[in-house]
C-alpha positions in Angstrom: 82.5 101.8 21.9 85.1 102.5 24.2 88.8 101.7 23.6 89.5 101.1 27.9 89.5 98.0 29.9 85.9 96.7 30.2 84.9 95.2 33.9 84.6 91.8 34.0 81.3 90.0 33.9 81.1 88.8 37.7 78.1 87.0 38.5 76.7 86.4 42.1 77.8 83.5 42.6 81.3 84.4 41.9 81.3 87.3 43.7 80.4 85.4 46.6 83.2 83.4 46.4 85.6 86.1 46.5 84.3 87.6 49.5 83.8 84.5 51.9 87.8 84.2 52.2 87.8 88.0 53.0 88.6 88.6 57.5 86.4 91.2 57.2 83.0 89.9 58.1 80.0 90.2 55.4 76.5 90.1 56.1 74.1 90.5 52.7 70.5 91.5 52.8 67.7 91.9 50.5 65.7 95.1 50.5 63.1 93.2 52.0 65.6 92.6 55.3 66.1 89.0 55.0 69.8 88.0 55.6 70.3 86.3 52.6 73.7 85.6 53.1 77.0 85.6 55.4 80.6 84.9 54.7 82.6 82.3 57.3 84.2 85.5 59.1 81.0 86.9 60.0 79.2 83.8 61.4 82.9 83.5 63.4 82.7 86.9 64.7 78.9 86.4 66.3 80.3 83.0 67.6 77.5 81.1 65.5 78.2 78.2 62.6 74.9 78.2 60.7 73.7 81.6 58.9 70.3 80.7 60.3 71.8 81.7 63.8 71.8 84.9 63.1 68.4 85.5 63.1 67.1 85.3 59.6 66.1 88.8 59.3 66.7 92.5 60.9 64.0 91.8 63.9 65.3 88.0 64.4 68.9 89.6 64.4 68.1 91.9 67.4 66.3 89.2 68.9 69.0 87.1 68.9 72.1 89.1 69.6 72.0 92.7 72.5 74.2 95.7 71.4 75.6 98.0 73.4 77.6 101.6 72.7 81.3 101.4 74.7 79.8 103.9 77.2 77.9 100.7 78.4 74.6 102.2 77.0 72.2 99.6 75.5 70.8 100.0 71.5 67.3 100.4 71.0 65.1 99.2 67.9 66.1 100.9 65.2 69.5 101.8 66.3 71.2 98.1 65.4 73.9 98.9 62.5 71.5 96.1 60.4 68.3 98.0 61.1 70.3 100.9 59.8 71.5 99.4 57.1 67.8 98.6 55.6 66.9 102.1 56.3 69.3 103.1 53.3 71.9 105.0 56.0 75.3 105.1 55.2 77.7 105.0 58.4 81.5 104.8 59.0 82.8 102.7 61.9 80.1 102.2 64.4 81.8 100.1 67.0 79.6 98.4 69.5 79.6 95.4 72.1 77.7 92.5 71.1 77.0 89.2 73.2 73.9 86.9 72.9 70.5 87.6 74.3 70.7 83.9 76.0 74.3 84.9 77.4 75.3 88.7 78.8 78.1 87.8 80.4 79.7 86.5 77.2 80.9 90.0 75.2 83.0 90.7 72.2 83.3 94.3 69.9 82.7 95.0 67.0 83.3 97.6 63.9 80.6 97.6 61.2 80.6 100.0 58.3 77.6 99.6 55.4 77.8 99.3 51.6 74.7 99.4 49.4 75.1 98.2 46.1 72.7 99.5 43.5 71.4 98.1 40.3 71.7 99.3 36.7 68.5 101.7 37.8 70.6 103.1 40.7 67.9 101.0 43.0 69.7 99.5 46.1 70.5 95.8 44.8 72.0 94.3 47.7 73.0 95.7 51.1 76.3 95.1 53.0 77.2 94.8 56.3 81.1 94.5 56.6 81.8 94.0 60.4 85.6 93.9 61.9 86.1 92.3 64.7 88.2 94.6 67.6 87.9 92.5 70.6 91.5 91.5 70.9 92.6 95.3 70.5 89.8 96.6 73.1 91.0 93.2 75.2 94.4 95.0 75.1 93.4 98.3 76.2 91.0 97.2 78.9 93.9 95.0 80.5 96.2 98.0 79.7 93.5 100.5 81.4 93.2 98.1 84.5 97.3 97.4 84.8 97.2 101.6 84.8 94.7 102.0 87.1 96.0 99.4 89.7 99.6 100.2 88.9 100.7 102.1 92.4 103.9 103.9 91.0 102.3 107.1 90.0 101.2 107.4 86.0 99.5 110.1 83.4 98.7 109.5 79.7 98.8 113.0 77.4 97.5 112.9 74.3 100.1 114.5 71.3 98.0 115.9 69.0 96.8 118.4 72.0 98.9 117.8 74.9 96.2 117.4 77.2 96.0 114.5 79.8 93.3 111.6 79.1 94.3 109.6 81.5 95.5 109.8 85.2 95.8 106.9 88.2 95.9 106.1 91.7 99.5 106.4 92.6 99.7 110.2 90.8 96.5 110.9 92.7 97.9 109.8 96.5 101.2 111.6 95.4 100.2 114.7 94.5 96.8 115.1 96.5 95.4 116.4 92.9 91.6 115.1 92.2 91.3 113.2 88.5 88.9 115.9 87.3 91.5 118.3 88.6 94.1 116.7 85.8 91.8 115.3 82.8 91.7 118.0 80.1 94.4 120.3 81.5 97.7 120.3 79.0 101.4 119.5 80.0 102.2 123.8 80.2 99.0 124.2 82.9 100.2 121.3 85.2 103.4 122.6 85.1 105.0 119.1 85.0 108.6 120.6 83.3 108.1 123.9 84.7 110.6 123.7 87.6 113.0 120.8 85.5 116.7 122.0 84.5 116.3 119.9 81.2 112.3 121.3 80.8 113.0 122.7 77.5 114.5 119.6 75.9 111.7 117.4 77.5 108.9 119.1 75.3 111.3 119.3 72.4 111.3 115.6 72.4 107.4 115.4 73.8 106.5 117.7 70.6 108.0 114.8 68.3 106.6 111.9 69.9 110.1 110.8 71.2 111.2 108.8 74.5 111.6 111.1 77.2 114.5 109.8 79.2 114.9 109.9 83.1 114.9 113.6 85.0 114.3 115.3 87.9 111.7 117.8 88.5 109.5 119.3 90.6 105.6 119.2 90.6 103.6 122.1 92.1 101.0 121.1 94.4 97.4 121.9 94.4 97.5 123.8 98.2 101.1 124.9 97.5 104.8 124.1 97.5 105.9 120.7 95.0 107.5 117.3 95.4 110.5 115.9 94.0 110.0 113.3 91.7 112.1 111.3 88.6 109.8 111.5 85.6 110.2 109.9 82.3 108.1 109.2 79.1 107.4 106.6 76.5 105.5 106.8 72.9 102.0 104.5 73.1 98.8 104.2 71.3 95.6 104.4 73.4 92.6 103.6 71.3 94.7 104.1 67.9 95.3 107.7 68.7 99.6 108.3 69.2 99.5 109.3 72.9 103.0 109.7 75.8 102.9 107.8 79.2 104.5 109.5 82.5 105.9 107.2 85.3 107.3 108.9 88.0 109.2 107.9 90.9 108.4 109.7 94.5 112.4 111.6 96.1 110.2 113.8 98.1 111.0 111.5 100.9 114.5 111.0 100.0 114.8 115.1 99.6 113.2 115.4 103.3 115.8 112.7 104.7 118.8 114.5 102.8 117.5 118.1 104.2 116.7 116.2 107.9 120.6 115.0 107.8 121.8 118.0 106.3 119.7 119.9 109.2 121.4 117.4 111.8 124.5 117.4 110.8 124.9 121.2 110.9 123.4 121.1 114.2 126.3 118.3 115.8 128.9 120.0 114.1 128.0 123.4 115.6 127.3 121.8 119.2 130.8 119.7 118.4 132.7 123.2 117.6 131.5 125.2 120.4 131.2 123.0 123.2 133.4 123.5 125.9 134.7 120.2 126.9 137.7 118.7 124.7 136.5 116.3 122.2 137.8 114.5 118.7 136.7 112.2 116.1 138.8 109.1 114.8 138.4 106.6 112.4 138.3 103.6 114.1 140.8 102.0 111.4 143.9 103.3 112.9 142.2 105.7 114.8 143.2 108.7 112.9 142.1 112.2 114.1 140.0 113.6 111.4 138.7 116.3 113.4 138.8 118.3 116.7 137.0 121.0 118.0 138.9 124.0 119.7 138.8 123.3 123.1 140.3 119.8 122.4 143.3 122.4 120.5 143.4 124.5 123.5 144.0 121.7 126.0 146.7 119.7 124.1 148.7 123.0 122.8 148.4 121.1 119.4 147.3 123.0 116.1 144.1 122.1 113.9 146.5 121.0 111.4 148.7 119.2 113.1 146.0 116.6 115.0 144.0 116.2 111.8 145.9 113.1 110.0 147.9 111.9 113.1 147.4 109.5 115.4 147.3 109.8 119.5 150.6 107.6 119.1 152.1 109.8 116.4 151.8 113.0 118.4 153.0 110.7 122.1 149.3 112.5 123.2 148.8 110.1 126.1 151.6 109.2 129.2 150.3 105.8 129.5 150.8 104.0 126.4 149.7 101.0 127.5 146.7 102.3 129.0 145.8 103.8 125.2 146.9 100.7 123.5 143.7 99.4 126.1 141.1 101.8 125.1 141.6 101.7 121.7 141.3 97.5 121.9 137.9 97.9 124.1 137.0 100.2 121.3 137.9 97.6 118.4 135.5 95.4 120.3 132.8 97.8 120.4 133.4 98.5 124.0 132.4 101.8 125.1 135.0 103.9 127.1 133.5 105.6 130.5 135.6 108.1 132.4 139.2 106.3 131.8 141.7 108.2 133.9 144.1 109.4 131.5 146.7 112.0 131.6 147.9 114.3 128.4 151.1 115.4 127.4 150.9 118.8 126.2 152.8 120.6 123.0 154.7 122.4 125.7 156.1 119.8 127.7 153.1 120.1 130.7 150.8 117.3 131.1 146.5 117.2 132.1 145.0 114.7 134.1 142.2 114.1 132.3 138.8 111.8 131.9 138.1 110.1 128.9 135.1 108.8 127.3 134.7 107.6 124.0 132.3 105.3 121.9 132.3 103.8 118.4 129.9 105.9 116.0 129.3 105.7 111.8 130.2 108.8 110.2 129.1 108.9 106.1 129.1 104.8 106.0 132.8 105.1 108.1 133.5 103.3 111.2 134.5 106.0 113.7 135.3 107.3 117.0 134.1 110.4 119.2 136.5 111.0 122.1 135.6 113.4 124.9 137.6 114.8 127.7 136.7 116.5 130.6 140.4 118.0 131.7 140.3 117.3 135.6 143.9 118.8 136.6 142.6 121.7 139.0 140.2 119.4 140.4 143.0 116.9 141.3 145.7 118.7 142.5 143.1 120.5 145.1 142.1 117.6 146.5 145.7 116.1 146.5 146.8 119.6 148.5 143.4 118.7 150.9 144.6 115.6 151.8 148.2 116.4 152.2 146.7 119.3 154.3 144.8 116.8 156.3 147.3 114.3 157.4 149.9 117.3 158.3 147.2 117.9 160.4 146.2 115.0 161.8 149.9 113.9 162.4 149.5 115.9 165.7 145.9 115.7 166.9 146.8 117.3 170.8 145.6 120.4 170.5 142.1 119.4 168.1 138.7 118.3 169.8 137.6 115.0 168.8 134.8 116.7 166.7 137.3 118.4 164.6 139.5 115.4 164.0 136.4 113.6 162.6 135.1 116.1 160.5 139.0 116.0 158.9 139.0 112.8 158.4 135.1 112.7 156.6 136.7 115.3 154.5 139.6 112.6 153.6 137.4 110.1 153.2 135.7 112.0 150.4 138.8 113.0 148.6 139.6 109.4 148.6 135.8 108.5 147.1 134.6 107.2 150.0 131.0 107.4 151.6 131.0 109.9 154.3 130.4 108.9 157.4 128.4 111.9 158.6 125.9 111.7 162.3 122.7 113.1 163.3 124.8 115.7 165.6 126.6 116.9 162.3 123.7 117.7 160.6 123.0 121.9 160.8 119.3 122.6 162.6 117.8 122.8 158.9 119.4 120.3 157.6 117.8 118.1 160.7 114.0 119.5 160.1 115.0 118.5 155.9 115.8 115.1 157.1 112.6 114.6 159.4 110.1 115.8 156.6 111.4 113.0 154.1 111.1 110.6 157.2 107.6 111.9 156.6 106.8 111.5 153.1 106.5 115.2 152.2 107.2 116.6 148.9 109.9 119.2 147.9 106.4 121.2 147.4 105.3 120.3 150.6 108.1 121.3 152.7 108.3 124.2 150.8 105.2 125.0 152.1 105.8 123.6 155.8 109.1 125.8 155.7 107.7 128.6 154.3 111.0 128.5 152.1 111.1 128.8 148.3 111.3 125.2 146.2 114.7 126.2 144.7 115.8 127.0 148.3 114.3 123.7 149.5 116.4 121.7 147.0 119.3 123.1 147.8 118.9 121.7 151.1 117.9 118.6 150.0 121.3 118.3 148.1 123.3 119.6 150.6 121.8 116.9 152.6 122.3 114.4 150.5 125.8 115.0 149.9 126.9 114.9 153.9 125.1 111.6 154.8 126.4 109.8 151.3 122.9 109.0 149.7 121.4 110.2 146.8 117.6 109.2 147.0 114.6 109.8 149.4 114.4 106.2 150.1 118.0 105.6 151.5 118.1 108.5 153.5 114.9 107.6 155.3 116.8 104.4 155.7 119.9 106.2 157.2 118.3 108.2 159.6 116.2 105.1 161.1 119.4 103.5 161.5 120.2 106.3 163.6 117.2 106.5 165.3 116.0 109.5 164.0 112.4 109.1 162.7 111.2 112.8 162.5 111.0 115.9 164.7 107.8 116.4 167.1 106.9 120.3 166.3 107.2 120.1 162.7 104.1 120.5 161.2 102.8 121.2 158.1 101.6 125.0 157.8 103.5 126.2 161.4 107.4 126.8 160.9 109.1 124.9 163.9 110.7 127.3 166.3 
């Protein structure tokens, strides 16, 4: 007789008391296939309260209840774990869906593993079902699987144990232009995802342990070439018990082609701001501070780079009229444009430029500021001050002039003093007169061109010259000046014959 611990002497009925406060679910059957009995948990798990709702045997079982594999594919006879089960097979973990034959619609899972218990003769005594019920985990990863999908910032899931991608959604799809079966089954090193990241190494350092992958930046190469900007990060989960990583990214591609677009633009405005010809600063408007000015601007005031930049127009006594800037600069407070202000300079060197000045509020970097350009009109002025000094030393004494002459002088006066000239049909030149009868007809600069037999570029030249001695600067109001003159058009001019 043995000297160990003997088992105790458990009969059914006890045994069956132990196991009905089990969570796992027990079914028992005879060899014959009768279920002969059922703990609480199992008739829970198949939503039933009587153990004669479960069928009463194998075939009343499968009649009662339709099993299907995850994949969605339905279990023929023979293949029901309990059918199994009476066939003497032993099986690990078969997990199914279950719902009632009366009800589809109505599903739960399930995880059954068998037990056979034999008899002193090593004959099968009684057969087990034990059944676990998964449906609130597979609940979890079906909501899980649908928040993924639907999710539109762009996601992959990578498996540890081989670092190859099992699942990928929408938004990574749209991003990258990469097809799903392009991505499932590849690992992290073929897609390349920390290939081109500064902190690369680290990340799969940390993806190797299973760790949380903080924010970085990286770029993804794309399927037909070249790779987007993106922020990518990873967190530790557990997809169908197996210890997987999730990827989130965040789309900069757009941010990275607005940064190079303003880069590109702002290279381009401060090259065409440098080089161009015509004076011109930028202020901030807060004390309208010079913060930069482009060379001609340093030519024209006689003023160093470094000594505009920092200073104000009333710092460096720039303008004569200092009433007339303390007025620009209020228009420009008010976010009032400044068109062609008459303004004259005082130069470094003690000489002065009549100038016109424009300016208009702008933002600069988030900064209120101020672009200032000047078109130096000194030259232009003092000729037309010498004209008309000219002029009325001439006129002063008008003896010895025809009356023609006088009038054309004063015309010319009257232009240097902005007004409309007061030009007549008898001070029009011979082409100028045939010009001024085809508009009265209608014709094109293409059409006189042909009429004239004259180039289009010589043609609008003579338009403009036109234009400029009779004060208009439009087809319309110079038909309406010569009709007010009587002139409608000259008989000879015809389209194809040049007039004689």
């Amino acid at each position: 007789m043995s000297d160990g611990p003997q088992p105790p002497n458990v009969n059914r009925n006890v045994l069956r008391e132990l196991i009905s406060g089990l969570s796992d679910g027990i079914i028992l059957l005879d060899p014959a296939g009768t279920i002969s009995w059922a703990n609480g948990a199992a008739l829970q798990m198949h939503r039933v309260s009587a153990i004669e709702d479960l069928g009463g045997d194998a075939t009343g079982y499968r009649q009662a209840f339709t099993l299907r594999y995850r994949n969605n594919h339905l279990l023929e006879e023979g293949q029901y774990p309990i059918e199994r089960l009476l066939k003497g097979e032993t099986f690990e973990d078969v997990t199914v869906e279950i719902s009632p034959a009366a009800d589809l619609d109505l599903v739960w899972v399930h995880t059954a593993r068998s037990l056979v218990i034999a008899d002193s003769g090593n004959r099968p005594d009684v057969l087990a079902l034990i059944i676990r019920d998964e449906t609130p985990l597979f609940e979890a990863e079906e909501r899980f699987e649908r928040a993924f999908n639907a999710n539109p910032a762009p996601g992959l899931i990578c498996r540890l144990d081989d670092l190859r991608f099992i699942r990928v959604n929408q938004g990574f799809v749209e991003m990258t232009t990469y097809a799903k079966d392009d991505i499932i089954g590849k690992t992290i090193e073929e897609m390349r995802l920390f290939a081109n990241c500064d902190t690369g190494e680290d990340a799969l350092a940390k993806l190797a342990e299973g760790r949380l992958i903080r924010q970085r930046e990286t770029l993804i190469p794309l399927p037909g070439g070249g790779d987007r900007l993106v922020i990518i990060a990873g967190e530790p989960i557990a997809v169908g018990e197996e210890p997987c990583m999730l990827f989130t990214f965040a789309d900069l591609d757009a941010r990275r082609k607005a940064q190079n677009a303003l880069r590109q633009s702002e290279e381009r405005f401060s090259k065409s701001f440098r080089l161009s010809p015509a004076p011109a600063a930028i202020s901030r408007l807060d004390g309208f501070v010079f913060t930069e000015v482009n060379d001609a601007f340093v030519q024209l005031s006689g003023y160093g780079l470094e000594e505009i930049v920092g200073k104000t127009a009333s710092e460096l006594r720039l303008w004569d009229d200092v009433a007339a800037r303390r007025g620009m600069e209020r228009k420009l407070i008010d976010n009032m444009p400044i068109r062609d202000e008459t303004m004259r300079m005082k130069q470094k060197d003690g000489g002065s430029a009549d100038c016109l000045v424009s300016a208009e509020r702008v933002e600069i970097n988030d900064q209120q500021c101020v672009i200032w350009s000047l078109q130096d009109v000194t030259e232009r002025m003092r000729s037309e001050a010498e004209l008309v000094e000219a002029i009325e030393s001439v006129m002063a004494d008008t003896s010895w002039f025809s009356r023609s002459i006088v009038d054309r002088l004063a015309t010319l006066r009257q232009v240097s003093d902005g007004k409309v000239p007061s030009a007549q049909i008898l001070d029009l030149s011979e082409r100028e007169r045939e010009i001024l009868a085809l508009i009265c007809r209608g014709q094109s600069d293409a059409e006189m061109s042909e009429t004239l037999h004259l180039s289009r570029n010589t043609i609008r030249n003579h338009v403009a010259s036109l234009y400029a001695k009779i004060g208009v600067n439009r087809r319309s109001a110079a038909v309406i000046w010569a009709r007010e003159r009587g002139f409608t058009g000259m008989p000879g001019v015809s389209k194809g014959r040049k007039p004689k």
